[in-house]
C-alpha positions as CSV (number, residue, x, y, z in Angstrom):
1,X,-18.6,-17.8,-45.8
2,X,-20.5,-15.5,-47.9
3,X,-23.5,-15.7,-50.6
4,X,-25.3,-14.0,-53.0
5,X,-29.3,-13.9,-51.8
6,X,-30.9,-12.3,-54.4
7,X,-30.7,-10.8,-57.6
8,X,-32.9,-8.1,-59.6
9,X,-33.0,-6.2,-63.0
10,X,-34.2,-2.8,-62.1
11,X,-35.1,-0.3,-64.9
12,X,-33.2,3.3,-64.0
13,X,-35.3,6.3,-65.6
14,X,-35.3,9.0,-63.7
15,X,-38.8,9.5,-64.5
16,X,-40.5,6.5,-62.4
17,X,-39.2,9.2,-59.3
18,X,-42.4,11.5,-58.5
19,X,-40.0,13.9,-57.5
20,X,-38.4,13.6,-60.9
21,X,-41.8,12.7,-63.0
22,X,-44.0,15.1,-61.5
23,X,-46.8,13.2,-62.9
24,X,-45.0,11.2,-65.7
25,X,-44.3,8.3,-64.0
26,X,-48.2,7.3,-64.1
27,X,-47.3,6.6,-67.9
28,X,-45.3,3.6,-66.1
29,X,-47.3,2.9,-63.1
30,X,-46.8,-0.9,-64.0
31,X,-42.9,-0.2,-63.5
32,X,-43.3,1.5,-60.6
33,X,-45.4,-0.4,-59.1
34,X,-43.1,-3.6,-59.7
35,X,-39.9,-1.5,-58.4
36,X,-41.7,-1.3,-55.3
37,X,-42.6,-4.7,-55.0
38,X,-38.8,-5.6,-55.9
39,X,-38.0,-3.0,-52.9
40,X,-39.7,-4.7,-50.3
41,X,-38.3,-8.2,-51.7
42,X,-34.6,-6.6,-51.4
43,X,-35.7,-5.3,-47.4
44,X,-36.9,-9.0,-46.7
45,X,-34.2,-10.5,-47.0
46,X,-31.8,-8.1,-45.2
47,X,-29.0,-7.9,-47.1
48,X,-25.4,-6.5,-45.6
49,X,-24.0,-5.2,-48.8
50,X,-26.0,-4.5,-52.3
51,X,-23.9,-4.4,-55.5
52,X,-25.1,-2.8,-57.9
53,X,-24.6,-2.8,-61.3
54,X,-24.7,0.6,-63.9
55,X,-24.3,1.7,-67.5
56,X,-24.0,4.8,-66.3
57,X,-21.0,5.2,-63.8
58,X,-17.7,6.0,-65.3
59,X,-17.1,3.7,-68.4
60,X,-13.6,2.9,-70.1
61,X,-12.2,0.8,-72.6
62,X,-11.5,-2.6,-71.4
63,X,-11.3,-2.2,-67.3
64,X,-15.0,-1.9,-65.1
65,X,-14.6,0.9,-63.0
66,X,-15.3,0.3,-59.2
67,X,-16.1,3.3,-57.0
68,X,-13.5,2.9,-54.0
69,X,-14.5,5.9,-52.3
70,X,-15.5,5.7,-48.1
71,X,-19.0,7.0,-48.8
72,X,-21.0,7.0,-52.2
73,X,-23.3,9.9,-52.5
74,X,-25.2,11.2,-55.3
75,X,-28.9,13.1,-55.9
76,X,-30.6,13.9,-58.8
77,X,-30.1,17.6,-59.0
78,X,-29.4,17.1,-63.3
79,X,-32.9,15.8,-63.4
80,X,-34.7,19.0,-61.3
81,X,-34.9,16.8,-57.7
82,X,-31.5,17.9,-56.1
83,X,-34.0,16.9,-52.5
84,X,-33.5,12.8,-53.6
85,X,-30.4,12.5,-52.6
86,X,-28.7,9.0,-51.0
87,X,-25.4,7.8,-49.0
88,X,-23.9,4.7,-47.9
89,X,-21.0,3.6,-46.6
90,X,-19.1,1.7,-49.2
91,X,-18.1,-2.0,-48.5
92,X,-14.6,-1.4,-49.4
93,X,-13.3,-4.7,-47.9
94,X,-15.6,-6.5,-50.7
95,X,-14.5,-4.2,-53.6
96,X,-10.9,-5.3,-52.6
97,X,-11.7,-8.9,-53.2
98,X,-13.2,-8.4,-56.6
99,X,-10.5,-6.4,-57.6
100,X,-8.4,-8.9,-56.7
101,X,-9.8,-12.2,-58.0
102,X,-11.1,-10.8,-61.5
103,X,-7.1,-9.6,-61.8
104,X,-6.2,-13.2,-61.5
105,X,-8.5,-13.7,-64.2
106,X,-7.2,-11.5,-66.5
107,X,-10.0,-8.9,-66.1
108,X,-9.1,-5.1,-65.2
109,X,-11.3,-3.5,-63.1
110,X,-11.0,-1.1,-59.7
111,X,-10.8,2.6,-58.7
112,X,-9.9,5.5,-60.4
113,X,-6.4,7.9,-59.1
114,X,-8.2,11.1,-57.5
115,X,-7.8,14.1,-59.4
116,X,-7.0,12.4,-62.5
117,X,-10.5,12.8,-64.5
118,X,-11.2,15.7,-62.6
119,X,-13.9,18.1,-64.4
120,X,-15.0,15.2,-65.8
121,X,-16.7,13.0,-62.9
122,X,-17.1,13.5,-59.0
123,X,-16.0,9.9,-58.5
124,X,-17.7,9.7,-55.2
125,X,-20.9,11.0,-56.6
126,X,-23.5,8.1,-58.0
127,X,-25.0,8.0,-61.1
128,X,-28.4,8.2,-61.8
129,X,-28.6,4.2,-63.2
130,X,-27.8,3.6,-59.3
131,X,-30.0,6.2,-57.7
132,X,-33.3,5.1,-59.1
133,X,-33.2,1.8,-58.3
134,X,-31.6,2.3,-54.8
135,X,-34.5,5.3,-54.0
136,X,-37.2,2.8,-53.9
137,X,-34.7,0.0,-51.8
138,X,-33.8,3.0,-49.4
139,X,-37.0,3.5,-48.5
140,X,-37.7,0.2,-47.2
141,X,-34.5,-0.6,-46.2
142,X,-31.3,1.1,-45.2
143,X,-28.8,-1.3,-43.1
144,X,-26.5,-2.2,-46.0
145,X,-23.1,-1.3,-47.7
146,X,-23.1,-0.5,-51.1
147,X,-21.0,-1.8,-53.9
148,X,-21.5,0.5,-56.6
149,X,-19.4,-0.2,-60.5
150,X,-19.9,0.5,-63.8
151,X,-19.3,-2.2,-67.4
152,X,-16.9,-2.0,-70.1
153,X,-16.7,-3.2,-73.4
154,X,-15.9,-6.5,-72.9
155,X,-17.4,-9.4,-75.1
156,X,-20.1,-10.9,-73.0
157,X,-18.5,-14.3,-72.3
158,X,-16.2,-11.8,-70.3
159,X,-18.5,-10.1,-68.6
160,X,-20.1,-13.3,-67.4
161,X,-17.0,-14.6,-66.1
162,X,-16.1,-11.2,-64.2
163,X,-19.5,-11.9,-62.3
164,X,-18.0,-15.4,-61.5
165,X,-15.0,-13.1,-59.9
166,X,-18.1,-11.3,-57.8
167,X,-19.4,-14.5,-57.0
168,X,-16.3,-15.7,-55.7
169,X,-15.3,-12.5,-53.8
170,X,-18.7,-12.8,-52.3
171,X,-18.0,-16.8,-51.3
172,X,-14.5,-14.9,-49.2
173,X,-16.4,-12.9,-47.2
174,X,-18.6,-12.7,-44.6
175,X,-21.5,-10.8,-46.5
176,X,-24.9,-11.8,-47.1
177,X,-25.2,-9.8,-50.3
178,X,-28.0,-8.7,-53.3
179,X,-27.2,-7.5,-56.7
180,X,-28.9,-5.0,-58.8
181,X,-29.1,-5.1,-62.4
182,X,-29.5,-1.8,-63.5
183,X,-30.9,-2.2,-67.3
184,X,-33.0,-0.1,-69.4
185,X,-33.7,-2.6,-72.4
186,X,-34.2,-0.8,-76.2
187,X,-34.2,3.0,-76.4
188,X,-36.0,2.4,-80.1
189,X,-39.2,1.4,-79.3
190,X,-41.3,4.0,-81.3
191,X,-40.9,6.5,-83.7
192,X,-41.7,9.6,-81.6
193,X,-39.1,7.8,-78.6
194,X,-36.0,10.1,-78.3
195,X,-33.4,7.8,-80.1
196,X,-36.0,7.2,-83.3
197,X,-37.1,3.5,-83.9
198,X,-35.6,0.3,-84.7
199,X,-37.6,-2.9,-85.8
200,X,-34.8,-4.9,-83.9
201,X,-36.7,-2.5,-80.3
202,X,-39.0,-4.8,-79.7
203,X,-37.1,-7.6,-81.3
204,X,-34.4,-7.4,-78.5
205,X,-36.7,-6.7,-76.1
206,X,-38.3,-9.8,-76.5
207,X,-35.6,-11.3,-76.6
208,X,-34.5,-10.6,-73.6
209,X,-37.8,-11.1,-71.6
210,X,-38.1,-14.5,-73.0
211,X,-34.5,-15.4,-71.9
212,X,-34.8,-14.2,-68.1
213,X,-38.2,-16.2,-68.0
214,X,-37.0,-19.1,-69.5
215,X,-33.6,-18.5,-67.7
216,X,-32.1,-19.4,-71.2
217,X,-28.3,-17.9,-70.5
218,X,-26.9,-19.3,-73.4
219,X,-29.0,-17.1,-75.8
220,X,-28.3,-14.1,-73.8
221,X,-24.7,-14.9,-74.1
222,X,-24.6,-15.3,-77.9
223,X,-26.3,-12.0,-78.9
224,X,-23.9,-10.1,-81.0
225,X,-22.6,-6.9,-81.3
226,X,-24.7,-5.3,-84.3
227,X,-28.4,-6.4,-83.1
228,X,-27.1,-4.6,-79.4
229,X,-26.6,-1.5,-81.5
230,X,-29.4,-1.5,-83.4
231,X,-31.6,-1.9,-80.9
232,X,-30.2,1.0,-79.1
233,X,-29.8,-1.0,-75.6
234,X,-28.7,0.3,-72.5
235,X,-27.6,-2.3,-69.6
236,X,-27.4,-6.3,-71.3
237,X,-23.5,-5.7,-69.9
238,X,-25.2,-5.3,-66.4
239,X,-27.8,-8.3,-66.8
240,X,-24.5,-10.2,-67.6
241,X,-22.3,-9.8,-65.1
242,X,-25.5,-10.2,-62.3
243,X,-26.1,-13.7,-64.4
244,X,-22.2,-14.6,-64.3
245,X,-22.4,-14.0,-60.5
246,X,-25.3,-16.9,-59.9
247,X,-23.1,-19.3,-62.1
248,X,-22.8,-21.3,-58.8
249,X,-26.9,-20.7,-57.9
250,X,-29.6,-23.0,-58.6
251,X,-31.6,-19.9,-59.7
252,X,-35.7,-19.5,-60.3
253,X,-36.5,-16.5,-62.1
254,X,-39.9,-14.4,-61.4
255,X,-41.0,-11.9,-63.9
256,X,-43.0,-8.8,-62.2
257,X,-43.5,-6.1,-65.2
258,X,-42.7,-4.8,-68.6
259,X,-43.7,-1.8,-70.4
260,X,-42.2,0.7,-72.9
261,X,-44.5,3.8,-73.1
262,X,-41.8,6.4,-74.3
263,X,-40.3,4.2,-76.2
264,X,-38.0,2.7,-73.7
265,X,-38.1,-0.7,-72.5
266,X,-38.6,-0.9,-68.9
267,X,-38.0,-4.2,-67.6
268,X,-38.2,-5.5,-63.3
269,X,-37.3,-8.9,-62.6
270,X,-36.2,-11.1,-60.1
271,X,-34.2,-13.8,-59.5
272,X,-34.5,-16.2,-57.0
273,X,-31.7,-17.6,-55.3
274,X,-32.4,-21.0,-54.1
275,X,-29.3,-22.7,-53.1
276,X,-25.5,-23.3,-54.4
277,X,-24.9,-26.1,-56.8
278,X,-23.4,-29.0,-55.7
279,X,-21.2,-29.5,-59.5
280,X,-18.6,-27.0,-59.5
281,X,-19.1,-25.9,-63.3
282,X,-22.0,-24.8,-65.3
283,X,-22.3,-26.2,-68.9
284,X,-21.6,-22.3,-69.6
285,X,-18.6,-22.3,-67.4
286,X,-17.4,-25.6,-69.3
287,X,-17.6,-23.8,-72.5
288,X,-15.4,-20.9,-70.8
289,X,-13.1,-23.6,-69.9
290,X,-11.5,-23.1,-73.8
291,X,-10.7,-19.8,-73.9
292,X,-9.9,-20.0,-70.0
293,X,-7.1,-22.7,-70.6
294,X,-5.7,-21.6,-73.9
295,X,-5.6,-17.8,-72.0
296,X,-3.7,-19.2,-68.9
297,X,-1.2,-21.2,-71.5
298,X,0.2,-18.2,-72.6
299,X,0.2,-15.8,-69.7
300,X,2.0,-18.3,-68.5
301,X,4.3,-19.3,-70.8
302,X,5.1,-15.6,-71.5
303,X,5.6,-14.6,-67.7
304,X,7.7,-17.6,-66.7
305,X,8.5,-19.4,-69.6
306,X,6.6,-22.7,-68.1
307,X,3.9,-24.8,-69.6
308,X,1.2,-25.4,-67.1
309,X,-0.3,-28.9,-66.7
310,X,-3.5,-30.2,-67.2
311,X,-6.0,-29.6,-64.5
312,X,-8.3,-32.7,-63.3
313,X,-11.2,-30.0,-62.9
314,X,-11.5,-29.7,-66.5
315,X,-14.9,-31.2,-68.8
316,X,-13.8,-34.6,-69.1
317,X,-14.7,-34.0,-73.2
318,X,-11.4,-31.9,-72.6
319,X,-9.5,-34.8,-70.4
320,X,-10.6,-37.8,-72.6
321,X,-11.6,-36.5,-76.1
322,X,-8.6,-35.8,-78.7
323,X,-8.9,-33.7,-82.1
324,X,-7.2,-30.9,-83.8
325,X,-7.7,-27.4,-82.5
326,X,-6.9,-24.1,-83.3
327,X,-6.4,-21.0,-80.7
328,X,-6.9,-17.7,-82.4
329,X,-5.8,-14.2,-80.6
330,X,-6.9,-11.0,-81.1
331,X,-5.7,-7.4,-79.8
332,X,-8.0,-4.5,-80.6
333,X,-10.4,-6.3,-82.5
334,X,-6.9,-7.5,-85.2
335,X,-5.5,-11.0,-85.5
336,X,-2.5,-11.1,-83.1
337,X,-1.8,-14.4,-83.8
338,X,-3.5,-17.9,-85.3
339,X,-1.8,-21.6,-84.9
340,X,-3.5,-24.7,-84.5
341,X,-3.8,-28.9,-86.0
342,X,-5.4,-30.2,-88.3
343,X,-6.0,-33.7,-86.7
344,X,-4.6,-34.2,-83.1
345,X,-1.3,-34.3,-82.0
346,X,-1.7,-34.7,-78.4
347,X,-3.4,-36.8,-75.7
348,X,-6.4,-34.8,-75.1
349,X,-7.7,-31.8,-76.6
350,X,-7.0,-29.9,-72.9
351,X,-3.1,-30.6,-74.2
352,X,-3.5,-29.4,-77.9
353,X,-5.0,-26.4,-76.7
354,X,-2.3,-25.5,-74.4
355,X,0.4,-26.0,-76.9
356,X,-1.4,-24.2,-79.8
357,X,-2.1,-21.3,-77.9
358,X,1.5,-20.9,-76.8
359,X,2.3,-21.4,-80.6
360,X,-0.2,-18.7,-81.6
361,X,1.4,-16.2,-79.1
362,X,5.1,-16.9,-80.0
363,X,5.1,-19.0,-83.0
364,X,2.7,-17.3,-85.7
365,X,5.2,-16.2,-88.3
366,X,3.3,-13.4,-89.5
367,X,3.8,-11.8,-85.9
368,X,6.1,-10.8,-83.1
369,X,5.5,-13.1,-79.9
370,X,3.4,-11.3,-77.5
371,X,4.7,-9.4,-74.9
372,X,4.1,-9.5,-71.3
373,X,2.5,-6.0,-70.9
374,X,0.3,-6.8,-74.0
375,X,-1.3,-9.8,-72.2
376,X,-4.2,-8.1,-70.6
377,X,-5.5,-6.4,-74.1
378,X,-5.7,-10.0,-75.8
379,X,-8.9,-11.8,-76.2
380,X,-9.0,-15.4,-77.3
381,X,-11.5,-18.0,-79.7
382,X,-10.6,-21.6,-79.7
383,X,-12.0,-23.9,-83.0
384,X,-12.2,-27.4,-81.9
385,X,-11.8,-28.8,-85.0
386,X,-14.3,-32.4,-85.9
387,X,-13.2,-34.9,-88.6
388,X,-12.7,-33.7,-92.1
389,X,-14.9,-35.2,-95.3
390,X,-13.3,-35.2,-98.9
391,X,-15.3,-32.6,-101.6
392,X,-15.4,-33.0,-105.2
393,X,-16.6,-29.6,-106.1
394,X,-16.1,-25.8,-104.6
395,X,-19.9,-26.3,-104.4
396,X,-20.0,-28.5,-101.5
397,X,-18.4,-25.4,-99.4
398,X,-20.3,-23.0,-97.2
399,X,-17.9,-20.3,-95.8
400,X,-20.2,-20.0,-92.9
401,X,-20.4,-23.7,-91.8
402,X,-17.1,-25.1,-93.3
403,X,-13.7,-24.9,-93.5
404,X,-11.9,-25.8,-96.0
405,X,-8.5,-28.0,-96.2
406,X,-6.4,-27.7,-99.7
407,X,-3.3,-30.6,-100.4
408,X,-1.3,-31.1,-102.6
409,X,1.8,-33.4,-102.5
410,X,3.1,-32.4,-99.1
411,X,1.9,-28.9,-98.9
412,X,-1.1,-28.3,-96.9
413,X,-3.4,-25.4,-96.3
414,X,-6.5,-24.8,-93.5
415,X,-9.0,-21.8,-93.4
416,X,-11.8,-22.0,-90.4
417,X,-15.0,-21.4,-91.0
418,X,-16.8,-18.1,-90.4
419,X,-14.2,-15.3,-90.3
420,X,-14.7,-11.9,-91.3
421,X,-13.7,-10.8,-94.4
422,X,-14.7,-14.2,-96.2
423,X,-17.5,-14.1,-98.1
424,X,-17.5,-16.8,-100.8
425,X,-16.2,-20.2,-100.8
426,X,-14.0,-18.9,-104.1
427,X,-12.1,-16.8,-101.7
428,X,-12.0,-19.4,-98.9
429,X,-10.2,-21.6,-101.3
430,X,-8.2,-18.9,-102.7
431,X,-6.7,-18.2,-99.3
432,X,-5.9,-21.4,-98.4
433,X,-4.4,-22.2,-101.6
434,X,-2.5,-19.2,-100.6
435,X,-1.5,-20.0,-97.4
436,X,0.1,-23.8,-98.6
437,X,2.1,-22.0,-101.1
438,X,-0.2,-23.8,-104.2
439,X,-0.9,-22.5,-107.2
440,X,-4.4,-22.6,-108.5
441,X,-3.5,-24.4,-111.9
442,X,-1.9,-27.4,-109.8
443,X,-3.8,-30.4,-109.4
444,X,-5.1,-30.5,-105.3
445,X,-7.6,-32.0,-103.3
446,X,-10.5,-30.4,-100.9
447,X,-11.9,-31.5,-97.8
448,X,-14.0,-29.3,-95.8
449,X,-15.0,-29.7,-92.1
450,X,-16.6,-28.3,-89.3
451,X,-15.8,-26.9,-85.7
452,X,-17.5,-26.1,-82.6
453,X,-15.9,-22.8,-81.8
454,X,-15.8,-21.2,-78.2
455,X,-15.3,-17.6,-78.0
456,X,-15.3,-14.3,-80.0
C-alpha cells in the first residue's frame, strides 16, 4: 500500500537559479536558501515518485492536464540557461490511477492526443514552474519518478477533492511518494513589480501564510474568485490540490521563508506528514459530502435511470437530521436547473438531497433535463435550508443572510439567500412574489430564513 511522505510549497522563479539569476537571486537569498533546505528534506526521505504540481504546464478549461509521456524533459533555454536541463522517467503506472479514480469522481483530467496542439507545446518538455523547484531536489536526490500535471479552472472545493483522487491513487500503489506545490503567491506586491500593485498583494499574501501556519484549510477553501484576481496570484490551485491529497494525513506544517523583493511573493513551506487518520472523513470532506451526494444522484439517475441509496458512510447530521434543501446546478457559470423544499419531506436530509437534485436535473420547468454527455460540465451548491421565522416588514430582510418565503392562500414562493443578481430585499421579494404567481397588491405573508450552503 502506498502513502504520501511529504508535502512542500516551492516558489518557481526562474531567477532563484544562479544560472538563470546571474546574481539576482541574492535579492532572494532567504528563498533560496529555504529551497535548499526543502531539497535536502525531499532527499531524506527517499521518495520513489515526486508529483509535482504547476501553473504553468498546459492549462485547459475544466480538465488538469497530466503529462503521460515515457520521459519528461525540459531546460531553461527561454530563460538564457539552456545547460539546466532535467529528465526522469515518468511514473506512468501512477498517472493511470489518478486518471482513473478522479474520472469516477466526475473530474477530467489526463494526457493530451500527440500532434494535436502541436506548435503550441512540446508535451514532453517541462515547464519552468516544475524545473525550478525540481533543480534544487535533483541535486540532492535523483532516484525518483516524476509525476508532473498542471490545474484548471475548477472551483477550489474541486480541486481539493481531485487531490483526494491523488491521495487515493497513491493509497493503490506501491509508491512512497512527495508532492510539490509549485506556487508563486501575489504578482502585485509593489508598484515598480511587473504586473503593477494591488493593495489585496500583500492582503493575500498574508493570507495565505497565516493559513499554511495555522493549517486553517477551511479559509483557504473559501477565498473567492475576485480577491485571486486582484491579487494577481499564481499557484493557490496547486496549494489546493497538494492540501486535498493530505485530507487523510494528520499533517504538521513548518514554515521556512517568505520574501517578495520584486514584487512577487515567494513562499517555501513544508508539510509534515505524520501519520493517516484513523476517521475516514475530514470535517472538510463532510462538507463535500453535499455536493458529492446530490452530484452522484443525478449522474445516476441520468445514466441508468436508478436512484441510489443512502450510504451509511455519510455525516450522521445527513443520516439523522431532516430539513428542507435545495440543490442548485450550474453549467458554464448559468443556472441549469434549481428545485428544492421548503420544510422536509423525507427521512433525512441525505434523502431530500437525492431527490431534489434529481428534480433539479429533470424536473425544473424552466429547463430541458440534463443530458448524459452534459454531466461532466455541471457544477453543483446545495442550501440546507433551517426553520423559517414570520416578518412583519421588508425591513427585517437582508438579501445576503436571508431568504425570503411569500404565501398567499395556497400559492407559495422561495428565493435563497445570496445569489447574484439580487441586490435589495425589494427585488428579493419581487421575485418571489413572481415566482408564486402573486400579485404585489394582494394581501401575503413573509417569512425569511437562513441556510448553511455547501458549494459554489
Amino acid at each position: 500500500m502506498g502513502k504520501i511522505i511529504g508535502s512542500y510549497i516551492f516558489p518557481h522563479p526562474p531567477l532563484i537559479v544562479p544560472e538563470v539569476g546571474q546574481g539576482a537571486e541574492a535579492r532572494v537569498i532567504r528563498t533560496v536558501e529555504a529551497a535548499k533546505k526543502a531539497a535536502k528534506s525531499i532527499a531524506g526521505k527517499k521518495p520513489s515518485t515526486i508529483i509535482v504540481i504547476t501553473p504553468h504546464a498546459p492549462l485547459f478549461q475544466e480538465y488538469i492536464y497530466i503529462s503521460d509521456a515515457k520521459v519528461l524533459k525540459g531546460n531553461l533555454e527561454k530563460f538564457r540557461a539552456k545547460d539546466v536541463s532535467l529528465a526522469y522517467e515518468n511514473n506512468l503506472d501512477l498517472v493511470e490511477k489518478i486518471i482513473s479514480i478522479s474520472k469516477k469522481h466526475g473530474i477530467s483530467a489526463g494526457g493530451i492526443e500527440p500532434g494535436l496542439f502541436r506548435g503550441f507545446w512540446d508535451l514532453n518538455k517541462l515547464d519552468h514552474g516544475a524545473i525550478v523547484p525540481l533543480y534544487y531536489i535533483d541535486k540532492e536526490y535523483k532516484d525518483f519518478k516524476l509525476v508532473h500535471m498542471s490545474i484548471t479552472n475548477y472551483p477550489l472545493e474541486k480541486l481539493y477533492k481531485f487531490g483526494t483522487c491523488i491521495s487515493e491513487a497513491v493509497k493503490n500503489s506501491d509508491e512512497n511518494v512527495v508532492i510539490v506545490a509549485s506556487s508563486d503567491l501575489s504578482h502585485r506586491l509593489t508598484h515598480d513589480g511587473p504586473y503593477g500593485y494591488s493593495e489585496y498583494g500583500e492582503k493575500f499574501d498574508n493570507l495565505i501564510v497565516d493559513c499554511i501556519k495555522e493549517k486553517n484549510i477551511k479559509e483557504i477553501l473559501s477565498i473567492d474568485d475576485d480577491f485571486r484576481e486582484e491579487a494577481g496570484e499564481c499557484g493557490l490551485a496547486s496549494i489546493v490540490i497538494m492540501l486535498g491529497a493530505l485530507d487523510r494525513y494528520e499533517t504538521e506544517p513548518e514554515f521556512f521563508s517568505y520574501e517578495g523583493p520584486y514584487g512577487v511573493g515567494y513562499m517555501v513551506s513544508r508539510i509534515n506528514v505524520i501519520k493517516e487518520k484513523t476517521a475516514e472523513k475530514t470535517e472538510i470532506y463532510d462538507k463535500n459530502s453535499y455536493v458529492s451526494l446530490a452530484k452522484k444522484a443525478l449522474e445516476t439517475y441520468v445514466i441508468t435511470g436508478e436512484i441510489i441509496g443512502v450510504s451509511n458512510d455519510l455525516p450522521d447530521e445527513m443520516l439523522k437530521n431532516k430539513a428542507g434543501t435545495f440543490v442548485s446546478i450550474k453549467k458554464n457559470g448559468e443556472l441549469r436547473g434549481c428545485i428544492g423544499t421548503i420544510l422536509p419531506t423525507k427521512e433525512n436530509i441525505a434523502l431530500e438531497i437525492i431527490s431534489n437534485a434529481i428534480s433539479s436535473g429533470t424536473r425544473d420547468p424552466r429547463f430541458n433535463a440534463v443530458r448524459e454527455d452534459e454531466l461532466d460540465s455541471l457544477s453543483y451548491s446545495v442550501d440546507v435550508l433551517l426553520e423559517p421565522e414570520p416578518i412583519d416588514s421588508i425591513e427585517d430582510l437582508d438579501v445576503k443572510k436571508y431568504g425570503v418565503i411569500v404565501r398567499a392562500g395556497f400559492r407559495t414562493g422561495l428565493l435563497l439567500p445570496n445569489l447574484e443578481g439580487v441586490d435589495t430585499p425589494e427585488e428579493q421579494v419581487s421575485i418571489a412574489l413572481r415566482k408564486a404567481g402573486i400579485s404585489p397588491k394582494e394581501n401575503y405573508s413573509m417569512e425569511r430564513f437562513e441556510v448553511i450552503r455547501y458549494g459554489e
